[in-house]
Every structure is written in C-alpha cells, then in structure tokens.
C-alpha positions in Angstrom: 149.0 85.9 148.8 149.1 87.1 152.4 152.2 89.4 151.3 149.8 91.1 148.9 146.7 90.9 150.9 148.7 93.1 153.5 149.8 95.2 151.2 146.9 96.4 149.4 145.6 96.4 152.9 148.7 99.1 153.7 148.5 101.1 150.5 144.4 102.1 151.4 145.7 103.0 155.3 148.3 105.2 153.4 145.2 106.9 151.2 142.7 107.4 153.9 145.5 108.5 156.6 143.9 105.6 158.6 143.9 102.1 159.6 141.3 100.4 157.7 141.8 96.8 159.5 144.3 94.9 161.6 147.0 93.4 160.0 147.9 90.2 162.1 151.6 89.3 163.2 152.7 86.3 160.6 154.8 83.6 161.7 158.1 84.8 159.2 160.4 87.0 160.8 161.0 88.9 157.6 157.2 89.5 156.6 157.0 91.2 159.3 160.0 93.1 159.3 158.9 94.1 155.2 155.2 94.9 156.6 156.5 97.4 158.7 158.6 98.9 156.5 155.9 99.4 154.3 153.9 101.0 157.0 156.5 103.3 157.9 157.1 104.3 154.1 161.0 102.4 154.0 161.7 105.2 155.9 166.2 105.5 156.3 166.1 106.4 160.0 164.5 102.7 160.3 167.0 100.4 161.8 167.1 96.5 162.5 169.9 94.7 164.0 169.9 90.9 164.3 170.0 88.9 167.5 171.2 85.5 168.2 169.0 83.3 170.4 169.8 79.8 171.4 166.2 78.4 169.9 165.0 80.9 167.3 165.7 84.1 165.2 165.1 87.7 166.5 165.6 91.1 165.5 165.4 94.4 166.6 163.5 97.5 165.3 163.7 100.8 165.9 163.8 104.6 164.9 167.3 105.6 165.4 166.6 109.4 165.2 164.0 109.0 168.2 164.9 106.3 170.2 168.3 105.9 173.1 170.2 103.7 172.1 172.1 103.2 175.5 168.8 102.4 176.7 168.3 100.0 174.0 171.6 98.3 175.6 171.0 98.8 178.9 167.1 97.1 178.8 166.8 95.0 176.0 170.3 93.4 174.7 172.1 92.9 178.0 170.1 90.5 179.6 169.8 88.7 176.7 173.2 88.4 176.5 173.5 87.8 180.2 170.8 85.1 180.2 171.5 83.5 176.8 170.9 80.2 177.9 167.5 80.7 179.1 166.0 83.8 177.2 162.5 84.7 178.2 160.4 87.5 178.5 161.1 87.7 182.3 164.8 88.7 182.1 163.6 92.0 180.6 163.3 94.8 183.2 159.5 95.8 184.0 159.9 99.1 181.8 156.6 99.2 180.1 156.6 96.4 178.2 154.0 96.1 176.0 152.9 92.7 173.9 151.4 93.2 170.4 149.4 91.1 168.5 148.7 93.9 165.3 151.5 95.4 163.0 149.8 99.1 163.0 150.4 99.2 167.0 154.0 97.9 166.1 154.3 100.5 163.7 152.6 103.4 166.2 155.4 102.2 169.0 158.0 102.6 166.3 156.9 106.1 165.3 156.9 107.2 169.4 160.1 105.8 170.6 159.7 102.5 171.0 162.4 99.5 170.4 160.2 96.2 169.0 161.7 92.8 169.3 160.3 90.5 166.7 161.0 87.0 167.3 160.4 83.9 164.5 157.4 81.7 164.8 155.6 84.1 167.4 152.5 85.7 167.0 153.5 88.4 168.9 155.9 91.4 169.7 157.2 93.0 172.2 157.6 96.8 172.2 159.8 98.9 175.1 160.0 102.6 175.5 163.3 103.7 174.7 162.4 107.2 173.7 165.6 109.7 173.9 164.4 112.4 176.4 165.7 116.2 175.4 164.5 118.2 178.5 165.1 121.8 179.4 165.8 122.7 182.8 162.8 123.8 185.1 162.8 127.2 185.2 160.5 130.1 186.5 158.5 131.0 183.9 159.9 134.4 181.9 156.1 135.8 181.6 154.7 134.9 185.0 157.3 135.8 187.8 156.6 136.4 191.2 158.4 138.1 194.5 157.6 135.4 196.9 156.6 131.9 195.8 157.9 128.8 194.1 160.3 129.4 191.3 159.8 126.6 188.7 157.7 125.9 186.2 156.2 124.0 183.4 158.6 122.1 180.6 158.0 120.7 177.1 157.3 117.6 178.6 153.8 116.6 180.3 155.0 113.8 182.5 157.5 115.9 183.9 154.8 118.2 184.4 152.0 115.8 186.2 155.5 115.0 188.4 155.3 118.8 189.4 151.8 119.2 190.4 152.0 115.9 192.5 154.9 117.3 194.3 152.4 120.3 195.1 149.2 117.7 195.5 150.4 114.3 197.3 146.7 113.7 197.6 144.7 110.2 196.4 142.2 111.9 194.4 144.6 113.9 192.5 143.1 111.7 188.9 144.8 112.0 185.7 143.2 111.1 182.8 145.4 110.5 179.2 143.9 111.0 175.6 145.1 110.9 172.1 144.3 114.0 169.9 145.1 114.1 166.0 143.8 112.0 163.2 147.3 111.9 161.7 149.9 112.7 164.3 148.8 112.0 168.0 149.3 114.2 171.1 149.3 113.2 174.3 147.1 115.3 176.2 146.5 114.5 180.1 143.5 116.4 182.2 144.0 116.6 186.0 141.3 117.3 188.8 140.4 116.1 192.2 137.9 113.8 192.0 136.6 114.5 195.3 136.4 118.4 195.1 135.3 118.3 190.9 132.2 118.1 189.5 131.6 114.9 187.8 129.4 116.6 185.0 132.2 119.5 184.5 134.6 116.5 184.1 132.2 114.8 181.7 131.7 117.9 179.3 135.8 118.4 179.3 136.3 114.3 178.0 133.4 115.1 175.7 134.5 117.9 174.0 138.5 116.7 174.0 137.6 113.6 172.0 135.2 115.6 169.5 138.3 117.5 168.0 139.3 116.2 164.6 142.2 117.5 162.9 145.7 116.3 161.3 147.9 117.6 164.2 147.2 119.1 167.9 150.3 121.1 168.8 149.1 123.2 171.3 147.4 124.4 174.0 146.1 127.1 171.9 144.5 124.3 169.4 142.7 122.9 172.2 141.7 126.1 173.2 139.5 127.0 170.0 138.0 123.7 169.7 136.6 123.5 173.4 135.4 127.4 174.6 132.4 128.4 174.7 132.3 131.5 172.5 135.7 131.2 169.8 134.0 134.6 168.4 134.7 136.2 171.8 137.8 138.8 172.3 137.8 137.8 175.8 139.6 134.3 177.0 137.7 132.1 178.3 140.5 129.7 179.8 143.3 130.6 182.2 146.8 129.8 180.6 149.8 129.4 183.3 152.8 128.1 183.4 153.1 127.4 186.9 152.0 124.6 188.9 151.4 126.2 191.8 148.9 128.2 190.3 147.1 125.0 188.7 147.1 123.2 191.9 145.3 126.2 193.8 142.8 125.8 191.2 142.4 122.3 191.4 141.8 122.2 195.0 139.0 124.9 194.1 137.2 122.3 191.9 138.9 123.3 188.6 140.2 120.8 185.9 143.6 121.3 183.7 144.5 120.6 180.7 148.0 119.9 179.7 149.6 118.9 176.3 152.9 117.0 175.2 154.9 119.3 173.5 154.2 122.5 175.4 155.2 124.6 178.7 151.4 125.8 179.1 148.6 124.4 180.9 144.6 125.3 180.6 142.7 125.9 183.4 138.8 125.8 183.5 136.4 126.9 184.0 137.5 130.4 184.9 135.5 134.5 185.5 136.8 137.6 184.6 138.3 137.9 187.9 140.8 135.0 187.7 142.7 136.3 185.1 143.9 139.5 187.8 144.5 137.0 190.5 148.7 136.6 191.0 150.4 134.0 193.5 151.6 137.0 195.1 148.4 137.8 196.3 148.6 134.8 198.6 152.0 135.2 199.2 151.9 138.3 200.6 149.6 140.2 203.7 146.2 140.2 202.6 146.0 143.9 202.7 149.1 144.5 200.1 147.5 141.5 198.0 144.5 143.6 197.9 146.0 146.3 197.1 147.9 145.1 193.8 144.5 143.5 192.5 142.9 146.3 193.4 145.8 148.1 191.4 145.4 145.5 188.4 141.7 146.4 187.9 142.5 150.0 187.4 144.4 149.4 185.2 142.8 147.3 182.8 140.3 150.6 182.7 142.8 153.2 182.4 144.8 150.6 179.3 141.3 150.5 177.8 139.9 154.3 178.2 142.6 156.3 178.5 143.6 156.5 174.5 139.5 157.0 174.6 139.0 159.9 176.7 142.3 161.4 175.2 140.0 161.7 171.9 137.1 162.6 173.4 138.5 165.9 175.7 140.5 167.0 172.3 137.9 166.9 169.9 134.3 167.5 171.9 134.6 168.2 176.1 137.5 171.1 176.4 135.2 172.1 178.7 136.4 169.6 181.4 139.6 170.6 181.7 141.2 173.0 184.8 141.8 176.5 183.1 145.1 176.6 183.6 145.2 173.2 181.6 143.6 174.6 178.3 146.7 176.4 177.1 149.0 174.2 177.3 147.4 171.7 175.6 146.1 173.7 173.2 149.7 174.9 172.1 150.3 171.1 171.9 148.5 169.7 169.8 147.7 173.5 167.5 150.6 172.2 165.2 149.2 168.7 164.7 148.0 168.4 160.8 145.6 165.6 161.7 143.0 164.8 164.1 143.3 162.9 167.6 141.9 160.1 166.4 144.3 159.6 163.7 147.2 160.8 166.2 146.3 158.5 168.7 146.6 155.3 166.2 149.9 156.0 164.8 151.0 156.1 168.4 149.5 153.3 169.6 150.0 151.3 166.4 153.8 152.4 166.8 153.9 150.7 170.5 152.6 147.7 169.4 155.1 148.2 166.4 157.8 148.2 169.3 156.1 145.3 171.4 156.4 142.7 169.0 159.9 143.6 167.8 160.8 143.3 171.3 159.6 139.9 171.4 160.9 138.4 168.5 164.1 140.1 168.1 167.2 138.4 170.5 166.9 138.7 174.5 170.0 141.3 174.2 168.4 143.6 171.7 165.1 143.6 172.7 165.6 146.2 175.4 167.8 148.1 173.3 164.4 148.8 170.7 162.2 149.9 173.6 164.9 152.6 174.6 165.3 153.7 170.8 161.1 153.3 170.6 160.4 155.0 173.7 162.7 158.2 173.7 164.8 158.6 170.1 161.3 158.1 168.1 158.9 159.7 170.8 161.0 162.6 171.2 161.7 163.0 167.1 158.1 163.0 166.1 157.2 165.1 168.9 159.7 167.8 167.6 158.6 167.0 164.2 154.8 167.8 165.3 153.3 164.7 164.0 152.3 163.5 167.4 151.7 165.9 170.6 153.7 165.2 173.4 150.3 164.7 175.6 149.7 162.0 173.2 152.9 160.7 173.7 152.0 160.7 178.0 149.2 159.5 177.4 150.1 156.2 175.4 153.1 155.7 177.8 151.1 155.5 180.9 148.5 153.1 178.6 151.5 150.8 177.4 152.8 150.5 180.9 149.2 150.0 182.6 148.6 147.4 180.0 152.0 145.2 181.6 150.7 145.4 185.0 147.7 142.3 184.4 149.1 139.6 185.2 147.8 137.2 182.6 149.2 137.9 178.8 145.9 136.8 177.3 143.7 139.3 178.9 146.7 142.0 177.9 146.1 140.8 174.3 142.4 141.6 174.6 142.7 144.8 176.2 145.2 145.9 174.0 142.8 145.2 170.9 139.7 146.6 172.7 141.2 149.9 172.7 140.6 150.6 169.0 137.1 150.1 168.9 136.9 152.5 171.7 139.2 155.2 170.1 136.7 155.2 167.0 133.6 155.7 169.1 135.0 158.1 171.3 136.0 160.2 168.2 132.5 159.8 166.8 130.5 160.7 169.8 132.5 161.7 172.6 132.1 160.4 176.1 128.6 158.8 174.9 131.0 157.0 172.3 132.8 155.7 175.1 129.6 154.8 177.3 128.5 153.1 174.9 131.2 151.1 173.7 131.9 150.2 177.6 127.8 148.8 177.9 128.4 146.8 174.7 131.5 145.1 176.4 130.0 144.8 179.3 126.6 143.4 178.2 128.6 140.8 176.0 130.6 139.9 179.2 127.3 139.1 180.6 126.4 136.4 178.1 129.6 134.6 178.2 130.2 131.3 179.7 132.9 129.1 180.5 132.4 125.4 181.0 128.8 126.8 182.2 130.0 129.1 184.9 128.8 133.0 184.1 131.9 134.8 183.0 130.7 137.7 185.2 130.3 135.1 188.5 130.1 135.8 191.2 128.6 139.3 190.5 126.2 138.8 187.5 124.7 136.0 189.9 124.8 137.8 193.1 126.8 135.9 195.1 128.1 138.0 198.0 130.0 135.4 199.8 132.2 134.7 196.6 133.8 138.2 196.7 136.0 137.6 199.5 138.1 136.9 196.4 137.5 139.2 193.7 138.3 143.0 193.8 139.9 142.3 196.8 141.5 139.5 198.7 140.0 138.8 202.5 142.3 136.9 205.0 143.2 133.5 204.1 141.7 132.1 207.0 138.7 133.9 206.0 138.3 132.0 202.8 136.9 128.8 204.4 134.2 128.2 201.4 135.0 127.3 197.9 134.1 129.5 195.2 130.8 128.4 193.8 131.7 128.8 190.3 133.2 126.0 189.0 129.8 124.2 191.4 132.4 121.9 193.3 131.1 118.8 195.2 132.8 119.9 198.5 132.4 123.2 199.3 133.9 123.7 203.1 137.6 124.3 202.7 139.0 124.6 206.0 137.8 125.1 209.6 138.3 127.5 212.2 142.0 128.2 211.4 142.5 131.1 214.3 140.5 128.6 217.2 143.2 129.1 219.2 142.8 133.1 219.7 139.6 131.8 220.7 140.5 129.4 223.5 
C-alpha cells in the first residue's frame, strides 16, 4: 500500500511539474531504488551498482551522463573498500556530503550530479557531488578587450567565476548570496556585493525581485534581465553586462551588486546611468588625460552613430542651404542619378550594414572578415557605379558603422544602432526640427528612467556636481576620493589624501 501511495503521490508531481508532498525514505533498499526511478521517469542514463558491506546492503545511484565516475572511485568506493571492516560515514572525505531524509531531494541530487548511497534499513541517504566539470579555459573576453589591464575573464561556470572576483576582492564583506530560479529546471544564480559599502535596501529589492520570477527554465542573464528592470519597454539598457571581473569588482567597491548565472560567461551589474555604459578599464589604466580623452571620444560618437544618417537626410532633401559652395556641386552630381529619395537610400545602406554585421557574427571566425571586405568595397563600390546609392551615402554610413564600434558596451551599440531609424524618418519628414525633436523625445524619456531607483540621467538630471569627476571626463584617480552617489552607498569616503606626501 505504501508502493502505491508513493506512486500516485509521484504520478501528480509529474502532472503539476511539482512536488506536491514528501515522500519519506522506506526501510527497503529496493523501494527506494524503484521510487526513484519513478521520479526520474526510468530514465537509461540511470545507473546502480551494488556494494558489499559487512552488516547490511548498499547501492549506489547515479546519472552516468553527468556525473565523474573517477570521482565516484576516488570519494565514495575506495574507502569503503579500504575500511571494510568498519564502514561509517566518517571514512568518507568531507566533500559536501549531504544526508537526506525525502526521495524528491534524492532525486534533485541525482538530476545535478550527485552520486547517492542508499543503504538497507536506514532512513536516510547520503548524496556527494560528483558532477563531471567541462570548463573552458579563461580567456580575455572577445567583445571587451583592453590595452592595459587584466586579461581573463568570465567562464560558463559561476563558482569559477565568484573564484575570480575574490582573487580581485580578498575582502570580508565581499557576501555572496545563492538562489534557485526555474519552476522546472533550476539555475543557480549567485549575487555579490560588499556588505559594508551596499545599500541594504538596494540589496533587499534585488532578492525580492530574483525570487518573484516564475518560469520553466532561467538560462541567462538576458532572462534575468527582463524580469528585474525597471522599464522592459525601454530601448535603452538598464543593466551593465561585462565579462570581466575586474570591471565588476570596481563596481562593487562603488556600492553596486552583480548578478551572475550558471551556465553563462556574463555578469549584471546594477544599478547603473547612462554614463557607465562609455566607461572602459582603460580609462583607469591609462593617464587620466588620455582616459578622458577616449570617453570624451566615445560620447561623440554615440551622437554622430545616431545623427549622422539623420542630418545626411535632412541637408539632401530641405537645408542645401548649409553647405560651403564649393560643396553643392559635387554632391549634387552625386546623388542627381539616384531614382529614389534619401531617405529610402539611406535605409537600404544602413539595412545592408547591419545585413553584413550579423553575417559576420554568425558565419566562422575565418570568414567573417572575409564578408566585411566583400560588404565594404565589392558591394559599396558596385552599387555606387550602378547609381542606386550615392557614394556620400556610402561615407556617410561607413563613418556611422565605424563610430557605432567605438562604445565600449555592445548593448548600448544595439540601441543606438536601432535609434537611428526613427531618427532617419523624422529627419525626412521635417528636417532638422525632425531631428530636434526626435533628440527631446529621447532625451525626455531618458529622464524618466530608473534603474534599481537611481535616475538614469544621475548625476546630471539631479545636479550633482561632485559626481562628474567621472562622467564626460575622468579626473585623477587620487581625485576621486568620494563614491558616486548613485547607487546611495553606505560609505561614501573612498580614500584619503593619496598625494600627502607632496605635501610634507
């Protein structure tokens, strides 16, 4: 009766895609072993192998296509064969043991790489980690390199990850904190601050809004991302994605908290302005007048990706008048052949780019260069010749494709390279006072954005003056002795006087 109480009790977990109750660990070695099975569906990569003990029956069980089975030799079968006469929990090495008293944990140890041992008459089991560990090297990451700095970065794996930013923080307060996202598969997904420099309500909101998501599966970052912003409607990103720890531990000792998942490379940072996402580790690698410099650089051109397609359409089809004379005819013999407006012109070009973009990324590491060399100069030059596009057009999207590499964070590329359409139409509808327009929308929805509570726009749509020693332009390091006051940090002195030696 206890077989088929169980069982009914397995077949509703199986319709609900939940554990409806406990099921208790029976005193038969084999009802145990069948229960499991049950749970796991009879699954064929489901292995048992007997083991002889001096006073009772064991076995083993485990998930051969998941688990290491050298491990498996090395932890839990040699010293039982080496203490035989005495077997006991305490021959087993200390590597996380757990103890068991329901079959659905048993059966959620099986499913992440745990080995259990199930021995007769117990009303317990014991589970060890034996997952098999496929790691990547750690590399510098392909879309986030830098001149001077540390050349590593994330992995696949988020303990090895945690390891990398306690290398960078060997601090006490460094606090990770370990959830378990997805109704039907869980994720491990880890959140890391400094409990000292954080602030506890910031911390609060994060735990709060992790543990509302519901869904079958969390694979990614990106999943997290759209439960937790502030505004999934927005274009603009409201969390900084990196690969590189470095960069996440400069944030964390500014009072920021990251988000890292099992199963991927990338790491959230929050909460985060406009102006993080043009801030490089080169900036702080370098003198703090060439740092500047590149930012400075970086905002530019974010404007120029934006409006340049923009203006193209505006000067062609309303303001001639603001071109040099000896500009006019040239142009003007340029684009005279064209059958079809700017506007028009200006999409198929910039439609073709991103055409060659994302060829480039999914085709093989050694073609992809090949299709930007065909793309930029066999097609450019052929449809130039063939007058469907103008060879200012072609200038002009060149210098926006290549503006648009230069920001150094790919989600902020992705918006700017889709806020350039919208622009493009207004500009060929009204001119400059299309594009004036279009900018003050932007500009006035950047306003009402948040992140994690901190204005998007901070520290200049709160007036913070002694924030922007690290915004359009970088000041000395040893000038920087405050905190930013965006993410509202609980400590907000960051150093002393540095240079008091000059001084003395």
């Amino acid at each position: 009766m206890v077989l088929f109480s169980n069982k009914n009790k397995i077949q509703k977990k199986q319709a609900t895609g939940k554990d409806s109750s406990s099921i208790p660990i029976s005193p038969s070695l084999d009802n145990n072993i069948r229960i499991v099975k049950q749970l796991l569906n009879e699954s064929d990569d489901l292995k048992e192998q007997d083991i002889q003990l001096p006073s009772k029956q064991a076995k083993l069980l485990y998930i051969e296509t998941i688990t290491d089975t050298s491990v498996i030799q090395e932890q839990i079968l040699s010293p039982i064969q080496h203490h035989s006469d005495h077997a006991s929990v305490d021959i087993f090495p200390s590597r996380e043991m757990n103890k068991r008293t329901d079959l659905h944990e048993v059966a959620s140890d099986l499913l992440h790489g745990r080995t259990a041992l199930i021995l007769e008459n117990e009303r317990f089991i014991y589970t060890f980690d034996t997952k098999s560990q496929y790691l990547r090297s750690i590399e510098e990451p392909n879309n986030e390199k830098v001149i001077r700095g540390a050349h590593y970065g994330f992995i696949e794996n988020v303990n090895v990850n945690i390891n990398l930013i306690r290398s960078r923080i060997a601090n006490k307060n460094l606090v990770i904190k370990n959830f378990m996202i997805g109704d039907e598969v869980k994720t491990k997904v880890s959140i890391v601050f400094m409990k000292n420099i954080v602030n506890p309500k910031l911390v609060s909101e994060v735990e709060t809004r992790l543990q509302s998501i519901h869904m079958d599966i969390v694979t990614s970052p990106g999943y997290i991302e759209e439960f937790i912003e502030d505004s999934p409607f927005s274009p603009f990103p409201q969390m900084l994605t990196t690969q590189r720890p470095d960069r996440v531990a400069y944030n964390l000792m500014e009072g920021r908290v990251a988000i890292l998942s099992e199963g991927s490379p990338n790491a959230l940072i929050l909460p985060i302005t406009f102006f993080g996402f043009f801030q490089s580790p080169d900036d702080y690698n370098s003198r703090w007048y060439v740092g500047s410099f590149y930012r400075l650089l970086r905002f530019i051109s974010f404007v120029m990706a934006i409006t340049l397609p923009a203006i193209y359409i505006s000067i062609v089809a309303f303001h001639f008048e603001v071109l040099p004379t000896k500009m006019l005819k040239p142009i003007k013999e340029s684009i005279e052949l064209i059958p079809y407006p700017p506007l028009i012109e200006a999409t198929i070009m910039e439609l073709t780019i991103e055409l060659i973009r994302e060829a480039g990324v999914r085709l093989p590491s050694s073609i992809g260069p090949v299709i930007g060399i065909v793309g930029g100069l066999v097609i450019g030059q052929a449809a130039v010749e063939a007058h469907l596009v103008s060879n200012i057009m072609v200038i002009i999207v060149a210098i926006t494709a290549i503006a648009s590499f230069v920001v150094p964070s790919n989600e902020m590329v992705t918006t700017l390279r889709l806020l350039r359409f919208p622009l493009m139409i207004v500009a060929a509808s009204f001119g400059f006072l299309g594009i004036i327009l279009g900018l003050t929308v932007m500009l006035m929805h950047m306003c009402t954005l948040q992140s994690f509570g901190t204005p998007y726009l901070a520290p200049i749509s709160v007036g913070r003056w002694t924030d922007f020693k690290d915004t359009w332009i970088r000041v000395p390091i040893w000038k920087m002795n405050r905190r930013p006051k965006d993410p509202q940090p609980q400590q907000l002195d960051r150093e002393s006087d540095s240079r008091r030696w000059k001084k003395e």
